[in-house]
C-alpha positions as CSV (number, residue, x, y, z in Angstrom):
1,X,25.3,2.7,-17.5
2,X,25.3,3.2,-13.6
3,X,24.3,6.7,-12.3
4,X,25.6,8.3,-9.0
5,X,22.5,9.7,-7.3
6,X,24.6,12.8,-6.4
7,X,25.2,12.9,-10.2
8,X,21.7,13.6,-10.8
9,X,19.7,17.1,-10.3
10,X,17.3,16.6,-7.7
11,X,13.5,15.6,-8.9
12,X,11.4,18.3,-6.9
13,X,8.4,16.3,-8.3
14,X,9.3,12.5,-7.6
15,X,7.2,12.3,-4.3
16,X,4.5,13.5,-6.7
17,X,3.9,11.1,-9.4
18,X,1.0,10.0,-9.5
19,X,1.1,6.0,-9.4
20,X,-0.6,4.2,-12.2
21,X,-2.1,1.9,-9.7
22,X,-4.1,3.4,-9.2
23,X,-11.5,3.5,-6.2
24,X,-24.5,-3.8,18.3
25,X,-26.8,-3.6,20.4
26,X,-27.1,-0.4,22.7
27,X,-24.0,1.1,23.8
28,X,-22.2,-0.8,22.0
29,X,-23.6,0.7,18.9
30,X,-23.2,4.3,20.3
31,X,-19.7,3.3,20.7
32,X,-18.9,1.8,17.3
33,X,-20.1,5.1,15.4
34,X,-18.2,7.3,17.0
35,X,-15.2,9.4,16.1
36,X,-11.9,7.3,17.5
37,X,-9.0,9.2,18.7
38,X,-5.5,7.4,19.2
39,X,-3.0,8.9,20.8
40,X,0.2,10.5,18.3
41,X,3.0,9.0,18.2
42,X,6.3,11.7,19.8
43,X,8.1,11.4,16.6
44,X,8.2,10.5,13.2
45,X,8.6,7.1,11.9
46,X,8.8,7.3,7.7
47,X,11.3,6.3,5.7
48,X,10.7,6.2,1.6
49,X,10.1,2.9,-0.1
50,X,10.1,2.4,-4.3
51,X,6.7,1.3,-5.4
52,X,5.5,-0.2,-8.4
53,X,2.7,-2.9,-9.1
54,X,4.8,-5.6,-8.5
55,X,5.9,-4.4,-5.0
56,X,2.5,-4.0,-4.5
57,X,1.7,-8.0,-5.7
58,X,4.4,-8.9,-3.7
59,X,2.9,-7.5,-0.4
60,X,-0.3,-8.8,-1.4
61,X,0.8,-12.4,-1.8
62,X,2.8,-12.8,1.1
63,X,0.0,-13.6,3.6
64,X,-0.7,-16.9,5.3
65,X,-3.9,-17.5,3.7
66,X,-5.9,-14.7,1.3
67,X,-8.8,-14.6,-1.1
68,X,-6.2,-14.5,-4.1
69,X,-6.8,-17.2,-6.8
70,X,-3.2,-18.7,-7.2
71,X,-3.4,-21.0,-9.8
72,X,-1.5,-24.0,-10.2
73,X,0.8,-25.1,-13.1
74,X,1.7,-28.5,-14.5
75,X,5.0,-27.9,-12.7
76,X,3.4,-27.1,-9.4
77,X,4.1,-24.3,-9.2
78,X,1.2,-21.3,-8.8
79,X,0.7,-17.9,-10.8
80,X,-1.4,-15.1,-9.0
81,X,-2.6,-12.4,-11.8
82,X,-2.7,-9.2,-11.1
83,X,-4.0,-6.2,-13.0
84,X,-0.2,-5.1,-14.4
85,X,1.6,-7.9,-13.5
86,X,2.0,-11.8,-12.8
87,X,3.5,-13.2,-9.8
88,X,4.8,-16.8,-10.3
89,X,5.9,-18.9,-7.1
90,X,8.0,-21.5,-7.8
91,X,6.9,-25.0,-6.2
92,X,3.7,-23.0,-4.7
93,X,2.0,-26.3,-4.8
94,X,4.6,-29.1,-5.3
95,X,6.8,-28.2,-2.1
96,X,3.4,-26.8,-0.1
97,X,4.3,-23.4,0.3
98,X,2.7,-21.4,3.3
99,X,3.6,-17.5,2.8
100,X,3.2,-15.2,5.9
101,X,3.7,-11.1,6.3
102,X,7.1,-11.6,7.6
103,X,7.9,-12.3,4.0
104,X,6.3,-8.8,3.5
105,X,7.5,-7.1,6.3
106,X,11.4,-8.1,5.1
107,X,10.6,-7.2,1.6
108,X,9.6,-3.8,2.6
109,X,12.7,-3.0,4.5
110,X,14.6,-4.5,2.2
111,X,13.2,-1.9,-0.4
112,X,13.8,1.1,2.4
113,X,17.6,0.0,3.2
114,X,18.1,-0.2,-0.5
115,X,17.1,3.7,-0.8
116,X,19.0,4.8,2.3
117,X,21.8,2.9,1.3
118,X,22.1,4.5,-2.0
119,X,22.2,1.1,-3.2
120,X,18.9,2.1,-5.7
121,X,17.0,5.5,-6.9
122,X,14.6,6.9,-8.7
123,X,16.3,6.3,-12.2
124,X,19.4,4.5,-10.9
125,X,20.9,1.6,-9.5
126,X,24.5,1.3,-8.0
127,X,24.1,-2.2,-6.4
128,X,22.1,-5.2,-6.4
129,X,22.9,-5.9,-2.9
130,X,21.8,-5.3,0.6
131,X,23.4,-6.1,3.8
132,X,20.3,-6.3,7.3
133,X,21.6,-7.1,10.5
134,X,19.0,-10.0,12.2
135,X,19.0,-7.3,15.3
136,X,17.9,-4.8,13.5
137,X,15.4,-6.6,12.0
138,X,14.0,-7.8,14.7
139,X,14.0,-4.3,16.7
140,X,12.0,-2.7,13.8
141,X,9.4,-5.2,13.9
142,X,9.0,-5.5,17.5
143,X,10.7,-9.2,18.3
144,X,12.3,-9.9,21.1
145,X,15.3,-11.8,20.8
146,X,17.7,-11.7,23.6
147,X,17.7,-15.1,24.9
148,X,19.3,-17.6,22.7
149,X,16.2,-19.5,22.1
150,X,13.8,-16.6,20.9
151,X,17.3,-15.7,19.1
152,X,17.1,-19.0,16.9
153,X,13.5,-19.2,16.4
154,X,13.7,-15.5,14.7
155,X,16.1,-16.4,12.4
156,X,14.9,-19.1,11.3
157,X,11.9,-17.6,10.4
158,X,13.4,-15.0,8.7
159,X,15.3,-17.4,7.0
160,X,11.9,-19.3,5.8
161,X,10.5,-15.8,4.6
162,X,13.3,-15.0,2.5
163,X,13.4,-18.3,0.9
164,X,9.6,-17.7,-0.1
165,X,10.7,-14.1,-1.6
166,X,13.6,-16.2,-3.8
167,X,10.8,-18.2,-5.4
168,X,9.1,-15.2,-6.6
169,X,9.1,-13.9,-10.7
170,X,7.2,-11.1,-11.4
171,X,6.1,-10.7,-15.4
172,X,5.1,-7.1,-16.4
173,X,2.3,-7.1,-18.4
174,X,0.9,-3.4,-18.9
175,X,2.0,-1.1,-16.7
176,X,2.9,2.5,-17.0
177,X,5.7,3.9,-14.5
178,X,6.1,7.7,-14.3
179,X,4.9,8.2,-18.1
180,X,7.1,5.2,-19.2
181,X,5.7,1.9,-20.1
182,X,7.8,-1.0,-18.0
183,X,6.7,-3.6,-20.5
184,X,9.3,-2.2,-22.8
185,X,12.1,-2.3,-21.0
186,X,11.6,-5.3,-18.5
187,X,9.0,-8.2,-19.3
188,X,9.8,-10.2,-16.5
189,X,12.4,-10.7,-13.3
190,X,13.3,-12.7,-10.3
191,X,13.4,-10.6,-7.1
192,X,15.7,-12.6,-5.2
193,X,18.7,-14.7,-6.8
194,X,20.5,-15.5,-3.4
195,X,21.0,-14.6,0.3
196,X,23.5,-15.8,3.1
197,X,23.5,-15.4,6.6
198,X,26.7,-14.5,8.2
199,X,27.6,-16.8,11.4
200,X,31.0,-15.4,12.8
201,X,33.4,-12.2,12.7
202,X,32.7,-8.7,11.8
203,X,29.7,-9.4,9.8
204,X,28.1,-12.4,12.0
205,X,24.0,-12.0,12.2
206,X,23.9,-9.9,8.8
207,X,22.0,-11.4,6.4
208,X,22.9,-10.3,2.6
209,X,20.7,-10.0,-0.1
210,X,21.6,-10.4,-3.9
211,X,18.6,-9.1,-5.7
212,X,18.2,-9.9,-9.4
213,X,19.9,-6.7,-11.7
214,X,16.5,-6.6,-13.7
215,X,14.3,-6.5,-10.6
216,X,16.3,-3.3,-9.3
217,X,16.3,-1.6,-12.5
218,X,13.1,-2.4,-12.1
219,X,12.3,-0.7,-8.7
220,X,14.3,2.4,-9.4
221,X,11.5,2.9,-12.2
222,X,8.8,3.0,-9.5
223,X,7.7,6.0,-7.9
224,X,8.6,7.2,-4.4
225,X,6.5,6.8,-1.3
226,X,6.9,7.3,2.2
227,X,6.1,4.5,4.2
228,X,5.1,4.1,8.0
229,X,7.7,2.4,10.1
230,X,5.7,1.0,12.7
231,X,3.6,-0.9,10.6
232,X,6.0,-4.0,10.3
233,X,4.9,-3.8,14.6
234,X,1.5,-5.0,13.4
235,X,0.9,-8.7,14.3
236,X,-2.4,-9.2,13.2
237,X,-2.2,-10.2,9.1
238,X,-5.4,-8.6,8.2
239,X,-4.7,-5.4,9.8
240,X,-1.3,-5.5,8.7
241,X,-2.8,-5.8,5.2
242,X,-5.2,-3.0,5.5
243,X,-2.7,-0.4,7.4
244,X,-0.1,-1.2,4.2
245,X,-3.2,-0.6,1.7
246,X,-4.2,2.7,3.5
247,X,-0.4,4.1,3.8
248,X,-0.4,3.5,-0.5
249,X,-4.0,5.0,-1.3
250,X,-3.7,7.9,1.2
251,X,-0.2,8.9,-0.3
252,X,-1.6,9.4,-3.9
253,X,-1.9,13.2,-4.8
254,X,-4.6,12.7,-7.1
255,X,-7.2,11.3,-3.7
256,X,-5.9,14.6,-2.5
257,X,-7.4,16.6,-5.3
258,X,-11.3,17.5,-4.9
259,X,-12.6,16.5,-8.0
260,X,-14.6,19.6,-8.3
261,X,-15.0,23.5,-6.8
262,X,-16.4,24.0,-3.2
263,X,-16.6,20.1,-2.7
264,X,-18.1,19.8,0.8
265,X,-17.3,15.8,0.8
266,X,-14.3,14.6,1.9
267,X,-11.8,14.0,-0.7
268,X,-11.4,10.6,-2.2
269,X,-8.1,10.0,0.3
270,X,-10.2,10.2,2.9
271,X,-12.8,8.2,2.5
272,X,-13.1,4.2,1.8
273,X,-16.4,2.0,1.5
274,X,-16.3,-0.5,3.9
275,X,-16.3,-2.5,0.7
276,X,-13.1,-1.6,0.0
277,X,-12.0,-2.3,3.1
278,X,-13.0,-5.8,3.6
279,X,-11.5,-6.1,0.0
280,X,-8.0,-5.1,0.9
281,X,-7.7,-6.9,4.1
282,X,-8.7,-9.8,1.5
283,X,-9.4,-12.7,3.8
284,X,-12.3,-11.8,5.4
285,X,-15.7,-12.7,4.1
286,X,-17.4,-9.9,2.1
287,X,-20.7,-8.5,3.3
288,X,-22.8,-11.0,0.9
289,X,-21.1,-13.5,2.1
290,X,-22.0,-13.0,6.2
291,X,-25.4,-12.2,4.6
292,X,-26.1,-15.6,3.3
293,X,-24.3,-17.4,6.5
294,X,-24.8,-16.5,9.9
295,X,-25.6,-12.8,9.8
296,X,-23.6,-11.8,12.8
297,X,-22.4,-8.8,11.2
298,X,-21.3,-7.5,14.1
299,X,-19.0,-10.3,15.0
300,X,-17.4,-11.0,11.1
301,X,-16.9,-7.5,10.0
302,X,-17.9,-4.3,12.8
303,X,-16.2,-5.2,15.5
304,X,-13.0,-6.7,14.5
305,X,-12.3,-3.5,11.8
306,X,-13.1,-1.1,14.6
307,X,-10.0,-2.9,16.4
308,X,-8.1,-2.8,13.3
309,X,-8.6,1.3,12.7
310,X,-7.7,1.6,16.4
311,X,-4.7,-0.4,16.7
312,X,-1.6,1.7,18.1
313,X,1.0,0.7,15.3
314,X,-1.6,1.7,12.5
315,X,-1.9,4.5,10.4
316,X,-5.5,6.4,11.9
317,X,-5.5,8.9,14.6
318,X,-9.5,10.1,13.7
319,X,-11.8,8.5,12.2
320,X,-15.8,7.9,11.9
321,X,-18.2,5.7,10.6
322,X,-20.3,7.2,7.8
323,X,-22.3,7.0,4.8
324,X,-21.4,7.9,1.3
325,X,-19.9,11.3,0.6
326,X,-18.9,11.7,4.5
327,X,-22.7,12.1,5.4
328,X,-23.1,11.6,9.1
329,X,-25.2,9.0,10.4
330,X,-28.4,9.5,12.1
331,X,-29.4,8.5,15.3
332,X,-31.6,5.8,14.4
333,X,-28.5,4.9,12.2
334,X,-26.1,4.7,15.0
335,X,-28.2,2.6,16.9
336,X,-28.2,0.2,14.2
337,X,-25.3,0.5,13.5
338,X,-24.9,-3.4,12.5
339,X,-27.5,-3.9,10.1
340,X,-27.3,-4.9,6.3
341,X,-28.5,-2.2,5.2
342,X,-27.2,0.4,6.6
343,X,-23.2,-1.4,6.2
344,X,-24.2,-1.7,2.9
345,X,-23.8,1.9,1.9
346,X,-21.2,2.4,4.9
347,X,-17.7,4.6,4.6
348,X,-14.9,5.5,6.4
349,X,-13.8,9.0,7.1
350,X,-10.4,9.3,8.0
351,X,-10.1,12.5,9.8
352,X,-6.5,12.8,10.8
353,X,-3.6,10.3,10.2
354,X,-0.8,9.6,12.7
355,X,2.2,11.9,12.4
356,X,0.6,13.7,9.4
357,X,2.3,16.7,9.2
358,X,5.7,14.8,8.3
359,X,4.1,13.1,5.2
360,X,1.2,15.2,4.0
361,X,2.7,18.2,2.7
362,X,4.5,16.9,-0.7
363,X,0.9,14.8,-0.7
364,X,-0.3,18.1,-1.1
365,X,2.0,19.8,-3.2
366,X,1.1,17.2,-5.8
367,X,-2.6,17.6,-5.5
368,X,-1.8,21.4,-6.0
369,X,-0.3,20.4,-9.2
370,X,-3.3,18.6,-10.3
371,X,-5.8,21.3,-9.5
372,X,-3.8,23.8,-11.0
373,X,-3.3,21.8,-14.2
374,X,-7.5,20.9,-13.8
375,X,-8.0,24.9,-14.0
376,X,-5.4,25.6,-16.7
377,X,-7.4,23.0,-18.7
378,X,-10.8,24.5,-17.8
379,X,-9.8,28.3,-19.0
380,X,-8.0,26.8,-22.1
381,X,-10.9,25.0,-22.9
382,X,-13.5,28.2,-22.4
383,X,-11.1,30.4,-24.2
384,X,-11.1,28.1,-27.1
385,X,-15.0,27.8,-27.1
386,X,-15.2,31.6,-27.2
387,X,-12.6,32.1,-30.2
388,X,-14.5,29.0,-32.2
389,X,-18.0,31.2,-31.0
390,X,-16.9,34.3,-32.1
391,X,-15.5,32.8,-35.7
392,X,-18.2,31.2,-36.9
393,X,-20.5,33.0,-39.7
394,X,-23.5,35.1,-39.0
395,X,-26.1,34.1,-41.0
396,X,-28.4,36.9,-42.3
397,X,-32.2,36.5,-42.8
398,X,-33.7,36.9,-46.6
């Protein structure tokens, strides 16, 4: 049965879930360790998305080439397994499919127009279809398409990308939405079942979008997230991938939450290995890997993730190089900035994020939740250790 959103009493706490997802030479060393400062962007740019772990395997698959192990079927088609869910690709292999972000980038403002469209909710869904205008499209990502040429190539990419997103299943396996478990109520859906492009009249250059019923009853289970606009400006697919990976793990209210009383460190939201961040841009080679090849460590991994922190569409306004637990590097350490050992044991401190103050504050609210649930725990728990103290038997000596 279909639910009006303005039928329903507003969730205070649905920004607050907690997803289920969810751990050089000279100067040009001196430079690299160094807090980075971008300049803030005038305004705002969020808008709220629906996220589950099959929106997440779906950004993760659309890239042109990635570490993922997509295996093939007798059919030819490929399966990608993920830790909650399966993606399967029809004719991944058979009809050579080559994914790209644009397939990402659509998906994601599909999922935004569907929220501000009323078309889906948190807990409802009144239609399985969304209207984007090719313009539109094209302004939020940052294409140019006034001349007629430009014009043609655009769609027809977009076109491509949306044809890639109608080959797509996604099978639940285990996952838990919002204290729910998915499994039981969807084991497995198409995301797309058709989409037409309108070519004269009133409508001409919208592009409509049928999704499947199950897949939307299937997002409006998700939990709510804002997500930065200008990251579908991002060109570059690896810093695409990690700007997308940062906006999910920095808007969890549990990384928010020091894990224990007068934690100097920064908290887990602000801080990333560069392990993990060569992980979730996913095509690069991993530290062991540059290790056993060339060793240019500098080259493979320093330099081109400095550019990706730095770029202007992306998510960072601070940020420094440091080791474990936020501890500052040394001199010595800064000088050397590009050695195994030393990136070995390397973090990431984000300081500030872009526009923070319009997304940080329900962040927060959420991670006051948790610590005030962590306390209510820890006095329930000394209370009860000092009733079952005081009731046991005293034991007198002969």
């Amino acid at each position: 049965m279909k639910k009006n959103k303005e039928d329903l009493e507003k969730d205070a706490t649905s920004t607050l879930t907690l997803p289920d997802f969810l751990d050089f030479e000279d100067a040009s060393a001196r430079r690299l360790y160094q807090e980075k400062a971008v300049p803030e962007q005038k305004e705002s740019n969020f808008q709220t998305i629906l996220r589950n772990a099959g929106t997440d395997a779906v950004n993760k698959a659309s890239v042109t080439k990635s570490n993922l192990k997509i295996k093939e079927t007798t059919t030819g088609d490929g399966v990608i397994n993920f830790d909650k869910v399966t993606l399967a690709i029809e004719g991944y292999y058979s009809d050579k499919i080559k994914s790209n972000i644009l397939a990402s980038k659509l998906f994601n403002f599909a999922n935004m127009e569907a929220l501000a469209t009323n078309a889906v909710g948190q807990d409802f869904t009144n239609s399985t279809s969304i209207n984007l205008d090719l313009y539109d499209i094209a302004s939020k990502i940052g294409r140019n398409i006034t001349s007629r040429s430009s014009k043609s190539n655009f769609k027809k990419e977009v076109l491509e990308a949306l044809s890639i997103l109608k080959r797509i299943e996604i099978k639940i396996t285990a996952e838990m939405l919002r204290g729910k478990d998915a499994h039981d109520r969807i084991r497995s859906t198409n995301l797309l079942n058709s989409f037409d492009y309108s070519t004269k009249g009133a409508t001409k250059d919208i592009i409509t979008l049928r999704f499947d019923p199950l897949f939307m009853e299937y997002l409006s289970m998700g939990n709510l997230m804002p997500f930065r606009k200008s990251l579908l400006k991002i060109t570059d697919e690896a810093c695409y991938r990690f700007h997308t990976e940062l906006m999910q793990y920095s808007c969890i209210p549990k990384n928010h939450a020091p894990r224990k009383k007068g934690q100097t460190s920064p908290v887990q939201g602000r801080i990333i290995t560069l392990h993990t961040a060569i992980k979730w841009i996913g095509t690069w080679q991993t530290l062991e890997q540059v290790k056993e090849g060339d060793r240019a460590y500098s080259r493979s991994i320093v330099e081109p993730l400095e550019k990706i922190l730095d770029d202007e569409h992306g998510a960072v306004l601070k940020w420094e190089w440091c080791k474990a637990k936020g501890e500052r590097l040394t001199e010595e350490e800064k000088e050397n900035i590009a050695k195994y050992d030393l990136l070995n044991d390397l973090s990431i401190h984000f300081i500030e994020f872009k526009n923070e103050e319009d997304f940080i504050g329900e962040i927060y609210n959420g991670a006051g939740r948790i610590i005030e649930y962590r306390d209510k725990q820890a006095k329930q728990k000394a209370k009860r250790i000092a009733i079952a103290k005081k009731a046991q038997p005293t034991h007198e000596d002969s």
